[in-house]
N, C-alpha and C positions, 0 to 999 in steps of 0.2 A: 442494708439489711433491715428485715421490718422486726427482725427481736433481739436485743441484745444478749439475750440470755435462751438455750434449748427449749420446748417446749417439753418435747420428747429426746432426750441424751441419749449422745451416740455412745454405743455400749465398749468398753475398753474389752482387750484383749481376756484379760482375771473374768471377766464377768461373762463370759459364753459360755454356753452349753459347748460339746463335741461334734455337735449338730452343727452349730452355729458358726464354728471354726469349720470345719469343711465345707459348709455353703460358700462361707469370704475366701477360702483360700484363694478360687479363680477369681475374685473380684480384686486382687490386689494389684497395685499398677509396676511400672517395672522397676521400678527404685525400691518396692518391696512394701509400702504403705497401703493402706485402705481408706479410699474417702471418706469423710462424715454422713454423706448420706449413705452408705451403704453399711456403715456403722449405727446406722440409725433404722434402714431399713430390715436392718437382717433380727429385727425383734418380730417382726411378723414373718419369719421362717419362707411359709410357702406366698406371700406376699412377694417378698425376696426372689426368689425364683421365678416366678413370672414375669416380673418387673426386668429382670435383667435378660431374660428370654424377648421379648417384645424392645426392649429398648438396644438388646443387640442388633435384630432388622434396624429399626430406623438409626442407629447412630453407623452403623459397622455395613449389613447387607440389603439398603435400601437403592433404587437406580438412578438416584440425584447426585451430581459430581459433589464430593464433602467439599466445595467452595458453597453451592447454593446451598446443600444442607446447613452448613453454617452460617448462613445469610438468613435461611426462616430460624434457628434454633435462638439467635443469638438477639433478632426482633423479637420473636417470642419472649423471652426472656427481658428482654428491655419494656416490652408493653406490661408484662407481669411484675414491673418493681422486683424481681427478683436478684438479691446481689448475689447468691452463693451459683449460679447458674452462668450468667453474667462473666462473673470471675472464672470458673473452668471452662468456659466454652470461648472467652478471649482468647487464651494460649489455644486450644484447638482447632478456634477461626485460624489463627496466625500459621497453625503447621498446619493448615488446608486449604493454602492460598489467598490469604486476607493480611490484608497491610494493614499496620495501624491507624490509618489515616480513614481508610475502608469500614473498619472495625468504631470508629467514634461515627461517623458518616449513618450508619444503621439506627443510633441513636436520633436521628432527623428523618429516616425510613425514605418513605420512594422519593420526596421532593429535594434529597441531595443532588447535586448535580453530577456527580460520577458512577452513576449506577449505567447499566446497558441495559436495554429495552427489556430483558429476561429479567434480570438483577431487577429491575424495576415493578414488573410483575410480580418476583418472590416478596417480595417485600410490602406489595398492594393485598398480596392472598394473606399475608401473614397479620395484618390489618384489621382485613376484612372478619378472617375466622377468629381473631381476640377479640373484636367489636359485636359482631352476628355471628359469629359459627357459621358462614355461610361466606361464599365465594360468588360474588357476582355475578350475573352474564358476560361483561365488558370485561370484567379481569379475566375467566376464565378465558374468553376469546383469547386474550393476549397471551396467557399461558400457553394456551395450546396450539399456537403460533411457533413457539420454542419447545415444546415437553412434550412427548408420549403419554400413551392412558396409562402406565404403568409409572410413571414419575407422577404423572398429575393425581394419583393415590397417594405417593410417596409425600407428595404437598402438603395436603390433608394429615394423614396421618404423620408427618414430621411436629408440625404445630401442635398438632391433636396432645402429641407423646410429651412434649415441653410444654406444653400449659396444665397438663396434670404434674409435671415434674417440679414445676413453680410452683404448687397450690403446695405442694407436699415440704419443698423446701422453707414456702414462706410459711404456713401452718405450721408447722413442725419444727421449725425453728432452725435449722440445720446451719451449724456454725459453718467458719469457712476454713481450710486444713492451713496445716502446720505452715509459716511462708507464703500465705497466700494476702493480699493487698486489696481490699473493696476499693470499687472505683467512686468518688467524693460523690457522683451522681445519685448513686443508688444506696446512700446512707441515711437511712429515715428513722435512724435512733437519737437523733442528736438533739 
């Protein structure tokens, strides 16, 4: 985590508007809780709304199999220092087809040795767009080897949506929820 402490505190239940409870009501997960960042972003209402509109394509109705979207979300996230990201998208990667061994491996990006030519490209693009915001010639080549033009957007805009999500979690301070464990990696409070 890069703050030990909120910038911006996620709001408790006493302290919403009626507004504010009906936005989170669909954002609550099935055990009946609300993330911290959605506890945090639902202070800017129509913020809020957008945010979960755009980030439902790319996490839920994007046309990348949720193994490779968890391949760029979870790079993404690792190149951005982001623990609270990091942290929700591990168990994610894991019920998306990603083993734990997979999951620390991304931490090392394309030059682990278990990645497949595709895997290995998700993870060059995800590189690339954290470093330049730009995608190669050579990498796109190799992407588009494996991907269609409507995944090869999905690419892009997967990254795109997790590194604005990181700026917001590590800005913003966004604690990590109830039960949740930062990985020792990504602890830069200490």
């Amino acid at each position: 985590m890069r703050l030990k402490f909120p910038r911006i505190a996620a709001l408790r239940d006493s302290e919403m508007s009626e507004d504010q409870k009906e936005r989170m009501a669909k954002a609550r997960t099935a055990t009946g809780d609300t993330l911290n960042i959605f506890r945090t972003l639902i202070r800017a209402p129509d913020a809020f709304r957008a945010f979960q509109w755009w980030g439902g394509y790319v996490l839920g109705r994007n046309h990348l199999s949720p193994r490779d979207r968890e391949i760029l979300i979870l790079r993404t996230g690792w190149l951005c220092k982001s623990g609270y990201e990091w942290t929700q998208h591990h168990r994610i990667g894991l019920e998306s087809g990603l083993n734990a061994e997979e999951i620390e491996a991304i931490k090392t990006g394309a030059r682990a040795e278990n990645w497949t030519p595709e895997e290995r490209a998700l993870l060059l693009a995800a590189d690339e767009l954290h470093r330049d915001q730009f995608i190669t010639d050579d990498t796109w080549a190799q992407l588009h080897g494996h991907f269609n033009e409507r995944q090869l957007m999905d690419v892009v805009f997967t990254c795109g949506q997790y590194t604005q999500v990181s700026m917001i979690l590590n800005s913003f301070g966004v604690q990590l929820d109830r039960g949740q464990k930062l990985d020792p990696d990504l602890d830069h409070t200490a």
